[in-house]
Backbone bond lengths (Angstrom), bond angles and torsions (degrees), N, CA, C in turn:
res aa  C-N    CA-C-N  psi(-1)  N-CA   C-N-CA  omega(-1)  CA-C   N-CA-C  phi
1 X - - - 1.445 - - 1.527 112.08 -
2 X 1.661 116.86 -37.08 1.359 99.15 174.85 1.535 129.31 -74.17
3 X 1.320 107.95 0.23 1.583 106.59 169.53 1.373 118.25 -91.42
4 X 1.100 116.55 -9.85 1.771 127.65 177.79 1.662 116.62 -38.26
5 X 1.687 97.95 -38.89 1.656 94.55 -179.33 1.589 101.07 -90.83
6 X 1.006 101.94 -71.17 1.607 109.35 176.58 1.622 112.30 -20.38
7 X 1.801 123.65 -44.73 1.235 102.47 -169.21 1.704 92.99 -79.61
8 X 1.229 133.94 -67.86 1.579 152.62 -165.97 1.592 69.89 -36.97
9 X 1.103 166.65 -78.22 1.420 154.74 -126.18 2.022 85.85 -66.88
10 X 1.172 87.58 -71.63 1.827 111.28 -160.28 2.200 102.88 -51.71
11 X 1.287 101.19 -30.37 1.577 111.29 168.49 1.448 108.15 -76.35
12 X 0.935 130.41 -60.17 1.787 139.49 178.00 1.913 105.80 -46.54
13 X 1.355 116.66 -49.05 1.229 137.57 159.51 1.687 115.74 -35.04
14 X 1.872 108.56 -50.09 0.896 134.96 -167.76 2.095 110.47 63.72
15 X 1.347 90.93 52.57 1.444 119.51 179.34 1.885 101.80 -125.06
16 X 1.625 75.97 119.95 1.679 82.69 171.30 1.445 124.26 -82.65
17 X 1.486 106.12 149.99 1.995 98.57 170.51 1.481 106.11 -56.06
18 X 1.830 84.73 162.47 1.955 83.35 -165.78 1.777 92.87 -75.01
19 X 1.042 136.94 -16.16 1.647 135.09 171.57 1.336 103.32 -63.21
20 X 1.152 143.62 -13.69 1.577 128.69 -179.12 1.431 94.78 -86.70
21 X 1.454 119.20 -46.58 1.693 120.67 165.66 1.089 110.49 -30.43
22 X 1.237 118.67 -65.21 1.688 125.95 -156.95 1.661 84.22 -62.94
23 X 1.026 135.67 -84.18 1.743 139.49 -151.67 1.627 94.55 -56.00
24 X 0.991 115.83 -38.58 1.806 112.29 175.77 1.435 105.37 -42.91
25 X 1.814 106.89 -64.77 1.667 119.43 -177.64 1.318 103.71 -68.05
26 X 1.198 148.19 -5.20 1.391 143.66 -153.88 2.117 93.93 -88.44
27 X 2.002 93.88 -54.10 1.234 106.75 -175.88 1.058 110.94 -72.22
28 X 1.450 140.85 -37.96 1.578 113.54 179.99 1.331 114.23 -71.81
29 X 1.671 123.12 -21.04 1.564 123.34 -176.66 2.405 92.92 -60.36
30 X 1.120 115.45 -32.00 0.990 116.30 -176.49 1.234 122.40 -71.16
31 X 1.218 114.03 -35.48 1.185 115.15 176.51 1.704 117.10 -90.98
32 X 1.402 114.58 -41.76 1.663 106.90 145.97 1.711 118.98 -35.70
33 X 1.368 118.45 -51.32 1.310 85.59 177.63 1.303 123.11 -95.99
34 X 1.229 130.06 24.49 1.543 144.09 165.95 1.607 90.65 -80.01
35 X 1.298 120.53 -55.56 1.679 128.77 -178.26 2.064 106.50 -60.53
36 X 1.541 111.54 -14.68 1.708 73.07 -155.52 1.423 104.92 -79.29
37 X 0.970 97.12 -176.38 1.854 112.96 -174.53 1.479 119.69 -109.42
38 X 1.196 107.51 -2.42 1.170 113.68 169.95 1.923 136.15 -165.07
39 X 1.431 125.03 144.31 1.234 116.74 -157.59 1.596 116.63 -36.73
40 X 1.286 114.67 -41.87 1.355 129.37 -172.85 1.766 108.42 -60.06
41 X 1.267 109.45 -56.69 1.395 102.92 176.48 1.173 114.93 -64.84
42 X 1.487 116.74 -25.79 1.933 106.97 177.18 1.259 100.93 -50.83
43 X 1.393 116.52 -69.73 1.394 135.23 -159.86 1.674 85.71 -30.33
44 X 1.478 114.19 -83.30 1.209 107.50 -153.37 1.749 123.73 -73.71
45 X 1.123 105.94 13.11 1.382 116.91 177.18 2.313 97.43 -92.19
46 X 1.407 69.01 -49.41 1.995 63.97 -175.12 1.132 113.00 -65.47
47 X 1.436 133.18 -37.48 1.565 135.74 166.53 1.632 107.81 -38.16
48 X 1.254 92.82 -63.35 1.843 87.31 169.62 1.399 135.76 -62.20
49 X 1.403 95.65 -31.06 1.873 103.93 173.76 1.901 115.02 -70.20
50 X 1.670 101.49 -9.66 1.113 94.19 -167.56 1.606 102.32 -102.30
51 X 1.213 103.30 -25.62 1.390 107.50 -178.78 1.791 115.12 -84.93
52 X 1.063 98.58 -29.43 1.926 103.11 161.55 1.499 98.29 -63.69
53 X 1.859 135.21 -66.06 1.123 109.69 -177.97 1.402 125.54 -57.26
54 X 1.190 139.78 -27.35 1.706 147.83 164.68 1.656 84.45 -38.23
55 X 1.245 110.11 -93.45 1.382 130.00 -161.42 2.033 98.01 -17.74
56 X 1.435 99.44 -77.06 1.462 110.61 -157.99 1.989 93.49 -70.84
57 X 1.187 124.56 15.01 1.121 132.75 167.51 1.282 110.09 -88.41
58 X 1.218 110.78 -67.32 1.622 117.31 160.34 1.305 117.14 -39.88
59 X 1.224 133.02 -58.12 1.468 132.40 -170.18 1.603 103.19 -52.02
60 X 1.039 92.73 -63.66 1.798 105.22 170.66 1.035 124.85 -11.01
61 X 1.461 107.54 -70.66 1.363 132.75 -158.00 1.326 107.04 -77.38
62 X 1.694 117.13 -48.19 1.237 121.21 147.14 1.599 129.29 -2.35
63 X 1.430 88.06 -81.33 1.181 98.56 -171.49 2.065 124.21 -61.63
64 X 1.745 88.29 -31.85 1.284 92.68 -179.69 1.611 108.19 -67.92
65 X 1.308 120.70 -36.85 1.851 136.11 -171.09 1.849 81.44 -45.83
66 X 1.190 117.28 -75.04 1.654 132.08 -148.16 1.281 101.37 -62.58
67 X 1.704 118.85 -18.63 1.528 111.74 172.28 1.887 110.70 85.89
68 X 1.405 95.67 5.72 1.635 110.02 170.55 1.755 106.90 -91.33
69 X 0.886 121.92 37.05 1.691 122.46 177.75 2.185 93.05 -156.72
């Protein structure tokens, strides 16, 4: 409930929550590493894909703990 104004503010704005960001970046890190060309860039593409999902895992969870989701 306490994000109710804040997001309808950030939609009216036509500004996304910063979590639609994160899942925006989540999918191109996915599809870069569906694209890379080689072992080395996987590696470091999935290091990042995993730590953006941690991240927006946390936020999540966050939000659900505080009873704001």
């Amino acid at each position: 409930m306490e994000f109710r104004l804040p997001f309808k503010i950030l939609k009216n704005a036509s500004v996304p929550p910063p979590e639609v960001e994160l899942f925006h970046r989540r999918a191109a890190l996915r599809e870069a590493l569906a694209q890379a060309p080689s072992p080395e860039q996987r590696a470091v593409l999935q290091r990042q894909l995993a730590e953006l999902e941690q991240a927006l895992a946390l936020r999540l969870e966050g939000m659900r703990a505080s009873g704001r989701v």
